[in-house]
C-alpha positions in Angstrom: -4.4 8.6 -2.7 -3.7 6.1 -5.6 -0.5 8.1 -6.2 0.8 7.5 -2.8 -0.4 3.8 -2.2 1.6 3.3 -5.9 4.8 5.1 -4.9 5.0 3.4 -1.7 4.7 0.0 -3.3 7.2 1.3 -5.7 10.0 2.4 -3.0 9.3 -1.0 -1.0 9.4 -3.0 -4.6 13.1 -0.7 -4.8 14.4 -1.8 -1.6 13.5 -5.3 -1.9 14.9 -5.5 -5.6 18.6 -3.7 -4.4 18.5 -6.5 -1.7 17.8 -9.0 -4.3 20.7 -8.0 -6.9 23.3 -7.9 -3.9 22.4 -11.3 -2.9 22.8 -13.0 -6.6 26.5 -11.2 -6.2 26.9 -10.3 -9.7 29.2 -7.0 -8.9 26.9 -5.4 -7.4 28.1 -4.1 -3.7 26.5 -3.7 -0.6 27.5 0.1 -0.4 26.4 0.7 -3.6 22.8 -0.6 -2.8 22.7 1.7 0.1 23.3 4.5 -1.7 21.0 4.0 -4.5 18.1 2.7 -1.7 19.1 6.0 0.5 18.7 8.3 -2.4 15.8 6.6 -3.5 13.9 6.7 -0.1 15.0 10.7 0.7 13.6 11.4 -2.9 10.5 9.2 -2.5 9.2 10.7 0.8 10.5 14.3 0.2 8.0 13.7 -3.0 5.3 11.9 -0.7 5.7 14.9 1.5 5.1 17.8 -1.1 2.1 15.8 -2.3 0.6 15.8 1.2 1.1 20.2 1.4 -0.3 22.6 -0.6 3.1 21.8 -2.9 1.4 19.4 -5.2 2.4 20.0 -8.2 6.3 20.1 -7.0 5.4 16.6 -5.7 4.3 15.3 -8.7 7.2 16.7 -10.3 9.4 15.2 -8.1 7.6 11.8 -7.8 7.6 12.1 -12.1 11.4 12.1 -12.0 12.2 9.7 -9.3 9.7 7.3 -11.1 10.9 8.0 -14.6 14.4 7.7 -13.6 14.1 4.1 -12.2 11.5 3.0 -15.3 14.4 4.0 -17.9 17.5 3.0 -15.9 15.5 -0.3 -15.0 14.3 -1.3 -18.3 17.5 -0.6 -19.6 19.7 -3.0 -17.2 17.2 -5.9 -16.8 15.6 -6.0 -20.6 17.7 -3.9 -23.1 20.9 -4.1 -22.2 23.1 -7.8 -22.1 24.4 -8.9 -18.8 24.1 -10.6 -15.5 21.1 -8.7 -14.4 19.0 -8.9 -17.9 16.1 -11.1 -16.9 16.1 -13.1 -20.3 19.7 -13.7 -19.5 19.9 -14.1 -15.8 18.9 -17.6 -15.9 22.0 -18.7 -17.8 24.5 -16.0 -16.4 23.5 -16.9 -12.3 21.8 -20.5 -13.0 18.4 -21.4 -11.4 19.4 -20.7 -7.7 16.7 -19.0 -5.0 17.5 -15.5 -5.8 16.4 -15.6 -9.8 12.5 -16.1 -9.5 12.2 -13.4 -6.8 14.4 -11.4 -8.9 12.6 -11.5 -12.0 9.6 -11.0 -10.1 10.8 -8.1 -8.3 11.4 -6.1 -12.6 8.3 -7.3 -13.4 6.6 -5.8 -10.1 8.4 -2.5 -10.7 7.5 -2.0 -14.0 4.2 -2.1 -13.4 4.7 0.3 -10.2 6.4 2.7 -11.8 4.0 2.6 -14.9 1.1 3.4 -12.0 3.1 5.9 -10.3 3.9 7.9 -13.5 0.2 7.8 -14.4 -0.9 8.9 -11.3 1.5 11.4 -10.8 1.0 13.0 -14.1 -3.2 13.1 -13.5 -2.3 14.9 -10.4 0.4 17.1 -11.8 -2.7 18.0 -14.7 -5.6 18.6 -12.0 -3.8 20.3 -8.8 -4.8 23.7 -9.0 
C-alpha cells in the first residue's frame, strides 16, 4: 500500500515538475514534456497495475526502474550537472521570478519520492512470494 500511495505522489510530483520546467522556458519544449510525462504515466500505472495482480514482483521491477531512472537522471540535471535547471544555479540563470520556489520545491519533493518508492518497491520485490 505504501508502495502505491508513494509512486502515485511520485508520478503527480513528475507531472507537476515537467509543467514547471516548461514554464521557466529554459529550452525545454512543450512536446518534449509530453513525451517524457506520457512515458512516465504508461510506465507508472502499467507498474501500479502489475503490483495490484498476482505479477508483483514484475511490478516492483518495473516500478524499480521507472523510479531509479528519474532519481539518477534527476539528480544529475538539477544538482550535479551546471545549467539552467541546477537548483543551486537556477536562481542566477532564471532570476527570482514565480516559477523557481515551486521549482526547487518540486526536486526536493521528488527526491524524497523516489527515495520512498525505491524502498518500498525493493521490500516488496524481497517479500512477494
Amino acid at each position: 500500500m505504501f508502495l502505491s500511495i508513494a509512486v502515485l505522489a511520485n508520478w503527480a510530483l513528475a507531472i507537476w515538475h515537467l509543467y514547471l520546467v516548461v514554464a521557466m522556458r529554459q529550452g525545454t519544449t512543450a512536446a518534449l514534456a509530453l513525451r517524457i510525462g506520457i512515458l512516465t504515466s504508461v510506465l507508472t500505472f502499467a507498474g501500479l497495475a502489475l503490483l495490484w495482480t498476482l505479477h508483483q514482483k514484475i511490478g516492483s521491477v518495473l516500478l524499480i526502474a521507472v523510479l531509479a531512472l528519474g532519481l539518477v537522471m534527476g539528480s544529475l540535471e538539477h544538482f550535479f550537472v551546471a545549467g539552467p535547471y541546477n537548483v543551486f544555479d537556477v536562481t542566477r540563470d532564471v532570476g527570482v521570478g514565480q516559477w523557481v520556489i515551486p521549482f526547487v520545491v518540486s526536486c526536493a519533493l521528488l527526491l524524497i519520492a523516489e527515495l520512498a518508492g525505491l524502498w518500498a518497491a525493493g521490500r516488496v520485490l524481497l517479500t512477494s512470494s
